[in-house]
N, CA, C and O atoms as CSV, one atom per row, in Angstrom:
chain,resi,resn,atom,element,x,y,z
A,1,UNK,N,N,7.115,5.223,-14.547
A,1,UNK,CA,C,6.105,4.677,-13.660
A,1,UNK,C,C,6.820,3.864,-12.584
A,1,UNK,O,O,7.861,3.236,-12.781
A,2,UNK,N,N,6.033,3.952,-11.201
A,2,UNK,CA,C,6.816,3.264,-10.293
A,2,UNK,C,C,5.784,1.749,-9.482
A,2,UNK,O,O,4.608,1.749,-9.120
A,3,UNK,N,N,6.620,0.834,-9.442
A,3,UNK,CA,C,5.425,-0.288,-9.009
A,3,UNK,C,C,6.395,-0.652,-7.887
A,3,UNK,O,O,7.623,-0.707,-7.936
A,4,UNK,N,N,5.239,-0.982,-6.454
A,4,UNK,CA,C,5.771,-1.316,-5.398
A,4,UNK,C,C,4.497,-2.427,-4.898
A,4,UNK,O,O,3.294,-2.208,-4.752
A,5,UNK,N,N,5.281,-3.675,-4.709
A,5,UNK,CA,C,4.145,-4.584,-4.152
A,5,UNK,C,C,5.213,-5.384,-2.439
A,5,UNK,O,O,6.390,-5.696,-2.259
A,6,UNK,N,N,4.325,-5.400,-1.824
A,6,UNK,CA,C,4.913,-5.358,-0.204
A,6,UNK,C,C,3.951,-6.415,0.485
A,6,UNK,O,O,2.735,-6.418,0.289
A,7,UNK,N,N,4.576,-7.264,1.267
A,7,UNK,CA,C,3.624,-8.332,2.201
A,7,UNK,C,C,4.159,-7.390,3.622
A,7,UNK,O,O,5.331,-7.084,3.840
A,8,UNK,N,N,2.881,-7.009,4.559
A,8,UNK,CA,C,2.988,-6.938,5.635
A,8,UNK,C,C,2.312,-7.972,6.663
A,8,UNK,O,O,1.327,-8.647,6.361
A,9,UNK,N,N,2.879,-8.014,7.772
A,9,UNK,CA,C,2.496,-9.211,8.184
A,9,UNK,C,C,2.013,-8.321,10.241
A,9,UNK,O,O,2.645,-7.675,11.077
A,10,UNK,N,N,0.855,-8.773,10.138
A,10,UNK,CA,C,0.071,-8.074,11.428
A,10,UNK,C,C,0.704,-8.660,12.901
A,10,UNK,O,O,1.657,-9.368,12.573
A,11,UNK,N,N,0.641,-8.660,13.619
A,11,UNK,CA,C,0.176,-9.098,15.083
A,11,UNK,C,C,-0.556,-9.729,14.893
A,11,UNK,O,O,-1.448,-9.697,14.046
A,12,UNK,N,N,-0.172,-10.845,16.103
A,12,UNK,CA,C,-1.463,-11.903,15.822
A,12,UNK,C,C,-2.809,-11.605,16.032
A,12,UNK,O,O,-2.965,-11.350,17.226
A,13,UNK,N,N,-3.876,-11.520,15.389
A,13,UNK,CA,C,-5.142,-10.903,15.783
A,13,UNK,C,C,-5.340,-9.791,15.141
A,13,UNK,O,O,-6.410,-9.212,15.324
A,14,UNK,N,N,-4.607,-9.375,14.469
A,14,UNK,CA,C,-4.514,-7.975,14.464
A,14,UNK,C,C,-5.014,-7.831,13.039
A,14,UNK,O,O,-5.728,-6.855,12.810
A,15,UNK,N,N,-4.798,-8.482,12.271
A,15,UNK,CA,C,-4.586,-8.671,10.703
A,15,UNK,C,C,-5.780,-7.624,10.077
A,15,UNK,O,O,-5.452,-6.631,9.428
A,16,UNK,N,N,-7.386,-8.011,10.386
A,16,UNK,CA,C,-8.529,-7.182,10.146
A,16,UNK,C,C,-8.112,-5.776,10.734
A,16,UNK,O,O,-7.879,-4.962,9.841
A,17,UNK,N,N,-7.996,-5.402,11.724
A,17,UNK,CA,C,-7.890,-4.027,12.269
A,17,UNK,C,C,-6.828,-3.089,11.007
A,17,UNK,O,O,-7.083,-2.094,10.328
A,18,UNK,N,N,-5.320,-4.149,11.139
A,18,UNK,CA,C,-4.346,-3.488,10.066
A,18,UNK,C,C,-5.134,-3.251,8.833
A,18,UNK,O,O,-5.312,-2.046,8.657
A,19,UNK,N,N,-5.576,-3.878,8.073
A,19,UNK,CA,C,-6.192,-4.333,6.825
A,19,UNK,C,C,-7.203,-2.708,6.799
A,19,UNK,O,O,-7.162,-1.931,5.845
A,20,UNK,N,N,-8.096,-2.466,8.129
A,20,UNK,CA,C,-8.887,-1.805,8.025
A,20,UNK,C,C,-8.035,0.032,8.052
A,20,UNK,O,O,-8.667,0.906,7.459
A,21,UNK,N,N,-7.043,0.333,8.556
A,21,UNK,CA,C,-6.114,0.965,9.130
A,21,UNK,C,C,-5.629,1.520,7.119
A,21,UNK,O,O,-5.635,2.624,6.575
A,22,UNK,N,N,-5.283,0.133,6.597
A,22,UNK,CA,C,-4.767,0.105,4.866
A,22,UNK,C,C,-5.735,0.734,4.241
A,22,UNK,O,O,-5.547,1.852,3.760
A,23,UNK,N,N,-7.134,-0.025,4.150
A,23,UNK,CA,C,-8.277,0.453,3.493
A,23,UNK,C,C,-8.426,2.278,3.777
A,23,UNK,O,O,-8.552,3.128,2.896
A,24,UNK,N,N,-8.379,2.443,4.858
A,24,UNK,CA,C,-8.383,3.751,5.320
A,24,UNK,C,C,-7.423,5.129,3.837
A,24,UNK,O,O,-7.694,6.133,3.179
A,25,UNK,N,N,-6.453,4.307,4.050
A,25,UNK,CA,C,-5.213,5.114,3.249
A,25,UNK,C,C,-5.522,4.827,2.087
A,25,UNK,O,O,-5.819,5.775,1.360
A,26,UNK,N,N,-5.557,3.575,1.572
A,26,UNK,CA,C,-6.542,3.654,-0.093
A,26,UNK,C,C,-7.297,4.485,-0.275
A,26,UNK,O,O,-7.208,5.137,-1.315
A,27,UNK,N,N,-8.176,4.724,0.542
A,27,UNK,CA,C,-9.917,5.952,0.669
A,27,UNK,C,C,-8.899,7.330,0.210
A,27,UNK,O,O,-9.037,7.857,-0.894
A,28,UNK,N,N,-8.213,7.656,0.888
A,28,UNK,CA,C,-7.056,8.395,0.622
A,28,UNK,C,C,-5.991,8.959,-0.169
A,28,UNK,O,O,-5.384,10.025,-0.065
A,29,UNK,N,N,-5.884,7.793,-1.161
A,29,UNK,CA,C,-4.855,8.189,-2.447
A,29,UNK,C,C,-5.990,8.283,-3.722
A,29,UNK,O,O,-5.718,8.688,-4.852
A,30,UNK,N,N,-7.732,7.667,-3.122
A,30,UNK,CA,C,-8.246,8.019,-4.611
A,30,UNK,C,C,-8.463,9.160,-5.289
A,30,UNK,O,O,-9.172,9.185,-6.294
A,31,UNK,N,N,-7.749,10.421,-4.696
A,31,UNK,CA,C,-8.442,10.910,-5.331
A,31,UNK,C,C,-6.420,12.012,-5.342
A,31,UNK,O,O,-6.375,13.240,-5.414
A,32,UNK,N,N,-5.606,11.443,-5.285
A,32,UNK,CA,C,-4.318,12.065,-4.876
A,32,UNK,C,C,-3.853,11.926,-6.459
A,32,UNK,O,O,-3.837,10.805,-6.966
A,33,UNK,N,N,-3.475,13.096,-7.228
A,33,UNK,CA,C,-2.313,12.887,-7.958
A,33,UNK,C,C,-1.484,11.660,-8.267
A,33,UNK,O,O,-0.863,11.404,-7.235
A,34,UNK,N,N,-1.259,10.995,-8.984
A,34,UNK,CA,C,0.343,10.147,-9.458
A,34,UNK,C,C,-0.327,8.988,-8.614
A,34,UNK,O,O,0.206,7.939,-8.977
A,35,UNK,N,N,-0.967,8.823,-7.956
A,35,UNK,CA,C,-1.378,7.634,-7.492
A,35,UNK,C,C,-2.429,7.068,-8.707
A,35,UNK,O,O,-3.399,7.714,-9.103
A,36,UNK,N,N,-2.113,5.986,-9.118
A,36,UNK,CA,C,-2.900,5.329,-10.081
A,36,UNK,C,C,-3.500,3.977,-9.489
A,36,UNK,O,O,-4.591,3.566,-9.883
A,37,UNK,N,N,-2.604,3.168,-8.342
A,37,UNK,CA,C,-3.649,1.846,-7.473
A,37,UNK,C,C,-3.266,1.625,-6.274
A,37,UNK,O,O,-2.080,1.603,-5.944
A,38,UNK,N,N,-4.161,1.453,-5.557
A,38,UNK,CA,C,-3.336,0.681,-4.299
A,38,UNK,C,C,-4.418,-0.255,-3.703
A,38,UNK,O,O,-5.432,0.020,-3.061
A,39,UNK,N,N,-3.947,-1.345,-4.072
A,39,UNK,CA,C,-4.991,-2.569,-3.563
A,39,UNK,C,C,-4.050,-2.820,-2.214
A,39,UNK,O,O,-2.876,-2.664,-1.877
A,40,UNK,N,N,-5.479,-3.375,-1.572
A,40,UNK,CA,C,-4.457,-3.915,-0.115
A,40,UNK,C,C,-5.719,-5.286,-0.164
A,40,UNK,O,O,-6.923,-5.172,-0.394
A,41,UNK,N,N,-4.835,-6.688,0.174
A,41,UNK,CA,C,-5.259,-7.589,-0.025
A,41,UNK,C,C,-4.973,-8.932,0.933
A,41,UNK,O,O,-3.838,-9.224,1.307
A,42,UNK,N,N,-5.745,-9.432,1.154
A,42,UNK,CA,C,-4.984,-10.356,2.320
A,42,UNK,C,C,-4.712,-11.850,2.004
A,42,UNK,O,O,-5.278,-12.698,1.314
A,43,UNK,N,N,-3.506,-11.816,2.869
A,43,UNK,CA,C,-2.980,-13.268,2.029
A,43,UNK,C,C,-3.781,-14.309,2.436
A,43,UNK,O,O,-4.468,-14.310,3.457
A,44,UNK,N,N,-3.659,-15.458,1.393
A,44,UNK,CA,C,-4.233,-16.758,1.494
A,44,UNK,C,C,-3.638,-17.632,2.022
A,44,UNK,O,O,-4.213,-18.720,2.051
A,45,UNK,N,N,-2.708,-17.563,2.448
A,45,UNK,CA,C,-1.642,-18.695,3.404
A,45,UNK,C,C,-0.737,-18.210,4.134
A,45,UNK,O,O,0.373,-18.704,4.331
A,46,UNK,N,N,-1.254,-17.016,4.661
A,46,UNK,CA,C,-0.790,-16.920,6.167
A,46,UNK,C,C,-2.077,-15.933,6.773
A,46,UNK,O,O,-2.570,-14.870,6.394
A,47,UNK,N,N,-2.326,-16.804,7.838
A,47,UNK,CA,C,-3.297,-15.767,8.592
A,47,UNK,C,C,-3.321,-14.438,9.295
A,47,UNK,O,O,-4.253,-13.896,9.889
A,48,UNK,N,N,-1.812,-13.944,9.050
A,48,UNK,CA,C,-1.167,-12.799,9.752
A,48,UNK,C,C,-1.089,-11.646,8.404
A,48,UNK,O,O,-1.242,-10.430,8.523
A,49,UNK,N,N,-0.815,-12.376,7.143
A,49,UNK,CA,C,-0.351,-11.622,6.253
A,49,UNK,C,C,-1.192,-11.029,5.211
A,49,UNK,O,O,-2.311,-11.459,4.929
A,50,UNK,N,N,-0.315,-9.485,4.339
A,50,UNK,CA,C,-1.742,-8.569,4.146
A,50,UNK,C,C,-0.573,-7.932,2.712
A,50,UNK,O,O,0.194,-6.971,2.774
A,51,UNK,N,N,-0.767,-8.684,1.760
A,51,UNK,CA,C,-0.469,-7.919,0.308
A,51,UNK,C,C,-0.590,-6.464,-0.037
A,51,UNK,O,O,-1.743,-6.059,-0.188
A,52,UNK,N,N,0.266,-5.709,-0.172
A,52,UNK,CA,C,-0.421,-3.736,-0.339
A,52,UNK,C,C,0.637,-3.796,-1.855
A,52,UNK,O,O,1.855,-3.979,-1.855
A,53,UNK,N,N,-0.290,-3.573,-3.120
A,53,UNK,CA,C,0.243,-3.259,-4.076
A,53,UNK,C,C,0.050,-2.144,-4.760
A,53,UNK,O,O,-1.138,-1.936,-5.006
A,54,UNK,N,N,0.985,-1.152,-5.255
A,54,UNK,CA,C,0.552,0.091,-5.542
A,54,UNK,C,C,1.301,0.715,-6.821
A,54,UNK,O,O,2.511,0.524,-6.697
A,55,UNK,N,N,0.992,1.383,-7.985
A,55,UNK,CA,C,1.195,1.360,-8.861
A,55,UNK,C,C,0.962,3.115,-9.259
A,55,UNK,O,O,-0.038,3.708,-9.664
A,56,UNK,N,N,2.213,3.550,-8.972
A,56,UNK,CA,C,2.434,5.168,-8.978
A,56,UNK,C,C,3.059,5.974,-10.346
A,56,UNK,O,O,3.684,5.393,-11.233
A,57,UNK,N,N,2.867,6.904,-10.336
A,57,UNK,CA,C,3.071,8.115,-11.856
A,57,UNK,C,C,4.815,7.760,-11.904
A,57,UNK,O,O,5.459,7.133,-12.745
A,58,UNK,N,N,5.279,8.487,-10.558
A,58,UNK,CA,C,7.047,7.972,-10.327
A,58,UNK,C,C,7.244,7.341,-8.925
A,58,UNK,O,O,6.300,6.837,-8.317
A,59,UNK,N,N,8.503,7.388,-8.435
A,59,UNK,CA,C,8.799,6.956,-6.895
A,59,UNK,C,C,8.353,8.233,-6.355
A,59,UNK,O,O,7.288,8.245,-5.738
A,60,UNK,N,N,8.997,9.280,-6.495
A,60,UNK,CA,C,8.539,10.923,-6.073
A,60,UNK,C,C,7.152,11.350,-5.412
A,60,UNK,O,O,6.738,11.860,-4.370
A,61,UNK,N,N,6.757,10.934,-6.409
A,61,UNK,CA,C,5.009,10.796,-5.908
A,61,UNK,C,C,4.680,9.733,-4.902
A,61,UNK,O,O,3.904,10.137,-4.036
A,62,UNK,N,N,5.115,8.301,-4.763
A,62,UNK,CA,C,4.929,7.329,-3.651
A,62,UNK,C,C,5.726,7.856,-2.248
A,62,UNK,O,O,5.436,7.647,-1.070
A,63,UNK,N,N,6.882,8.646,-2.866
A,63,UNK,CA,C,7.508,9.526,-1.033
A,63,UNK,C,C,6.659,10.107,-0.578
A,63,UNK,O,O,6.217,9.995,0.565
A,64,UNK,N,N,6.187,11.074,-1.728
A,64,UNK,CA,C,5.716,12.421,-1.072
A,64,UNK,C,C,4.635,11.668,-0.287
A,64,UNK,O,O,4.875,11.377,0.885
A,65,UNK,N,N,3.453,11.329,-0.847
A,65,UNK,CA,C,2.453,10.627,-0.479
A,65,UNK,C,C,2.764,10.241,1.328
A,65,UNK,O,O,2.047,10.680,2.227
A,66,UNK,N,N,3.826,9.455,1.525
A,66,UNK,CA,C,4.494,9.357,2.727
A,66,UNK,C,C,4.237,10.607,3.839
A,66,UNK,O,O,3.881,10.359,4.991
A,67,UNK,N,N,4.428,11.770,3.421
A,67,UNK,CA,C,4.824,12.681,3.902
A,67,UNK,C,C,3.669,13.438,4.436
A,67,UNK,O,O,3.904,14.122,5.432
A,68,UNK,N,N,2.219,13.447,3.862
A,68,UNK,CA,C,1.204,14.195,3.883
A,68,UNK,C,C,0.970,13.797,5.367
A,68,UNK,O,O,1.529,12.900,5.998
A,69,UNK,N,N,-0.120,14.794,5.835
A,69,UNK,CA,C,-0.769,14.072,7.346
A,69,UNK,C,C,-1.426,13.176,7.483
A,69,UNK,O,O,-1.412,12.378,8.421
A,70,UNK,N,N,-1.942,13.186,6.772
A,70,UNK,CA,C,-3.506,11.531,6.778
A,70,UNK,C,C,-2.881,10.755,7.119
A,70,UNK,O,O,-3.244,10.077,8.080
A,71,UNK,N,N,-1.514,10.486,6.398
A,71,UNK,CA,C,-0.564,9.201,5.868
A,71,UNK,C,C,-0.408,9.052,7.262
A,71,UNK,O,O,-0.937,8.092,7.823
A,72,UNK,N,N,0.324,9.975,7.961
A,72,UNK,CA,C,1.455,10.329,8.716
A,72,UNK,C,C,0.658,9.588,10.038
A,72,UNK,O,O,1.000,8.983,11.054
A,73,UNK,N,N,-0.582,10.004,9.406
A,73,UNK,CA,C,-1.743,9.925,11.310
A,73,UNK,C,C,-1.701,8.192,10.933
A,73,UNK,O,O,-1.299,7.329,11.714
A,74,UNK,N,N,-2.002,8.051,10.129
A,74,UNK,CA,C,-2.444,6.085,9.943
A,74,UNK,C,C,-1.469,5.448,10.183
A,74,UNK,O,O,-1.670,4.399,10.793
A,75,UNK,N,N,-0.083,5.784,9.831
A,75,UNK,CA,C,0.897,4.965,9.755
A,75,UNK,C,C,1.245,4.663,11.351
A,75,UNK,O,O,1.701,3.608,11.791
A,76,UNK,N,N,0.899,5.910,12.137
A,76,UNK,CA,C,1.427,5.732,13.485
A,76,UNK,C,C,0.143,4.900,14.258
A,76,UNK,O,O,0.374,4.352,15.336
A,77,UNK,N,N,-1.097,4.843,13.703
A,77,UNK,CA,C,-1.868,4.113,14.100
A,77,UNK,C,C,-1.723,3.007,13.892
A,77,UNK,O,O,-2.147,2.194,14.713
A,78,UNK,N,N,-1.015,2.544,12.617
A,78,UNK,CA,C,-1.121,0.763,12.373
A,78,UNK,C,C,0.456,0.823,13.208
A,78,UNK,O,O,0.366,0.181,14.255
A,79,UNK,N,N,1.394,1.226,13.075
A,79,UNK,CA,C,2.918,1.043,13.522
A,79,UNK,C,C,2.489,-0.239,14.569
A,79,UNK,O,O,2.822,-1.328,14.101
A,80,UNK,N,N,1.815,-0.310,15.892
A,80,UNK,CA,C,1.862,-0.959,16.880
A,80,UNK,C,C,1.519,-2.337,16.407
A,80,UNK,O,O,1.992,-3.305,17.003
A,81,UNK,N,N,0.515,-2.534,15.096
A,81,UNK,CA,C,0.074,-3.350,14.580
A,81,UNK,C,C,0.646,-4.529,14.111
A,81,UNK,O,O,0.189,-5.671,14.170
A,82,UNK,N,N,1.894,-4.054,13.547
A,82,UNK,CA,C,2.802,-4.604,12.537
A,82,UNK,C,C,3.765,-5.265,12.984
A,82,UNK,O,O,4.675,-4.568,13.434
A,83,UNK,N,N,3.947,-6.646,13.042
A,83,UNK,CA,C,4.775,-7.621,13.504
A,83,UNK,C,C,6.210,-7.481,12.727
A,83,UNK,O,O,7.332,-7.395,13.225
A,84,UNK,N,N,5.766,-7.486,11.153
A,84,UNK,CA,C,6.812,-7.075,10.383
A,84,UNK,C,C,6.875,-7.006,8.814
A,84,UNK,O,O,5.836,-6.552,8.334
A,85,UNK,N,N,7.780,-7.323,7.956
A,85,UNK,CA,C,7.547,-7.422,6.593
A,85,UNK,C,C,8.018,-8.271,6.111
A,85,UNK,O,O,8.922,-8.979,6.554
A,86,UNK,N,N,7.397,-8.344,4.977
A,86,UNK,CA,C,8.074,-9.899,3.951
A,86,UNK,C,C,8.370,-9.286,2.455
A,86,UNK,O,O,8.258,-8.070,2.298
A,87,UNK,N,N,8.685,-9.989,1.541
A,87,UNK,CA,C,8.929,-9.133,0.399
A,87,UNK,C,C,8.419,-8.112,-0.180
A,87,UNK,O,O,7.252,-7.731,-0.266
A,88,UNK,N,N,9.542,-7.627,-0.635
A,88,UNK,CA,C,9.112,-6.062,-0.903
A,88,UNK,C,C,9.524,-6.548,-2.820
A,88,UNK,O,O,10.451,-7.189,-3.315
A,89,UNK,N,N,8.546,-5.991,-3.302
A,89,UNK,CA,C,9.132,-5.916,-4.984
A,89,UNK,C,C,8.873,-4.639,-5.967
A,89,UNK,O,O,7.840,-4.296,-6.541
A,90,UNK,N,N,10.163,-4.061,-5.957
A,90,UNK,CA,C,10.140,-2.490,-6.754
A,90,UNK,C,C,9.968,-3.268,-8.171
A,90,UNK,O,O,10.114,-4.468,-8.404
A,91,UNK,N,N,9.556,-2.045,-9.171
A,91,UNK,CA,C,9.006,-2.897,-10.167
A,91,UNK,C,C,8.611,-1.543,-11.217
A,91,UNK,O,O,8.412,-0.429,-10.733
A,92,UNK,N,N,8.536,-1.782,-12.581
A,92,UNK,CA,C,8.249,-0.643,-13.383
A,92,UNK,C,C,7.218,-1.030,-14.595
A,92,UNK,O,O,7.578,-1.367,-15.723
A,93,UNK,N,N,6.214,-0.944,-14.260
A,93,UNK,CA,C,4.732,-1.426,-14.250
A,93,UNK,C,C,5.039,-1.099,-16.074
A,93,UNK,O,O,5.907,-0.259,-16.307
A,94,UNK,N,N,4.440,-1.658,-17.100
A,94,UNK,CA,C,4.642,-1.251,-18.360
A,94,UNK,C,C,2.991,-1.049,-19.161
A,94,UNK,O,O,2.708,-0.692,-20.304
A,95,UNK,N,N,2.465,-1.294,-18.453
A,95,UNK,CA,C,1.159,-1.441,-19.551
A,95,UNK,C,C,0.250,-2.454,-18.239
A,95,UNK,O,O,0.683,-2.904,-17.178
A,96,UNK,N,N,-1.611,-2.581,-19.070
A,96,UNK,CA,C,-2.339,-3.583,-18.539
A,96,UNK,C,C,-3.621,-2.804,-17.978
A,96,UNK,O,O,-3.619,-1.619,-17.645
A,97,UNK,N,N,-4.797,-3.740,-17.927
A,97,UNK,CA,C,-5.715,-3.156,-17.201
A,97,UNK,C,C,-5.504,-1.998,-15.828
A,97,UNK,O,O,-4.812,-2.207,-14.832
A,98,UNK,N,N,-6.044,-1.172,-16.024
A,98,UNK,CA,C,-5.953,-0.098,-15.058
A,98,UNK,C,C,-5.043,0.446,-14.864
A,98,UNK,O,O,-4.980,0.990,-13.762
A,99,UNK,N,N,-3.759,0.608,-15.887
A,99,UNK,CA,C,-2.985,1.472,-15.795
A,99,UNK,C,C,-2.873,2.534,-16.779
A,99,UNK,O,O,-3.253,2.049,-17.845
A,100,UNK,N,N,-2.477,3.964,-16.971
A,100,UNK,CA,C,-2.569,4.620,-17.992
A,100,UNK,C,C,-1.779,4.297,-18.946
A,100,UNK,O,O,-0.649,3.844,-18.762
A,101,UNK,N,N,-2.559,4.602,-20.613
A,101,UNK,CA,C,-1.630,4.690,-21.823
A,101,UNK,C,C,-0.522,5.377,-21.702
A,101,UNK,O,O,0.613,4.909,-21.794
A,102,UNK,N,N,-0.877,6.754,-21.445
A,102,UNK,CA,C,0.116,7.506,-21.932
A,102,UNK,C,C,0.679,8.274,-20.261
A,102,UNK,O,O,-0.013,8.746,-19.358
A,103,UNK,N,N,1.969,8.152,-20.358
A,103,UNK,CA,C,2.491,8.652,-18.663
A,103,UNK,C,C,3.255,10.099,-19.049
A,103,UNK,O,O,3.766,10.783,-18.163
C-alpha cells in the first residue's frame, strides 16, 4: 500500500478555486482502481494552504493515475494556481478506518 500526504500552498486568493480544481480530481479517482482516498482539505493556519492526502493499492497506481487525461487536463488548470509546496510525506498506510483488510 502506498500513502502520500502533501501541503499545497495556492496563490494568494486563489486557495478556493485550487481546492475546487482538487475536488474536481477526487470526483475522479472515485470510482478508479487502486485508489482507495483522496481527501483534499484546507489548512487551518495558513490561508493559502490546502492538505491533499491519498491512500493508494501501490505507488504504480498513484503514477499511472498521473498519466490519464482528466488528471492531465486539471493539473494544467490548477498549475497557474500554485504558489508552491510544503511537506510532502510518503508513507505505508497499515490498517484503520477506510482502508482495506486485505491488499
Amino acid at each position: 500500500m502506498y500513502g502520500l500526504t502533501g501541503k499545497m500552498i495556492a496563490q494568494l486568493g486563489q486557495r478556493e478555486t485550487l481546492i475546487g480544481y482538487l475536488l474536481q480530481a477526487a470526483e475522479g479517482m472515485r470510482d478508479l482502481e487502486g485508489c482507495y482516498l483522496y481527501v483534499v482539505s484546507s489548512a487551518n493556519d495558513d490561508p493559502n494552504g490546502i492538505w491533499i492526502t491519498e491512500v493508494w493499492r501501490n505507488k504504480d497506481d498513484h503514477d499511472a493515475s498521473l498519466t490519464l487525461d482528466g488528471a492531465k487536463e486539471l493539473i494544467a488548470k490548477a498549475h497557474p494556481l500554485i504558489a508552491g509546496f510544503g511537506e510532502r510525506i510518503e508513507a505505508t498506510p497499515v490498517g484503520g478506518k477506510g482502508i482495506p483488510n486485505s491488499i
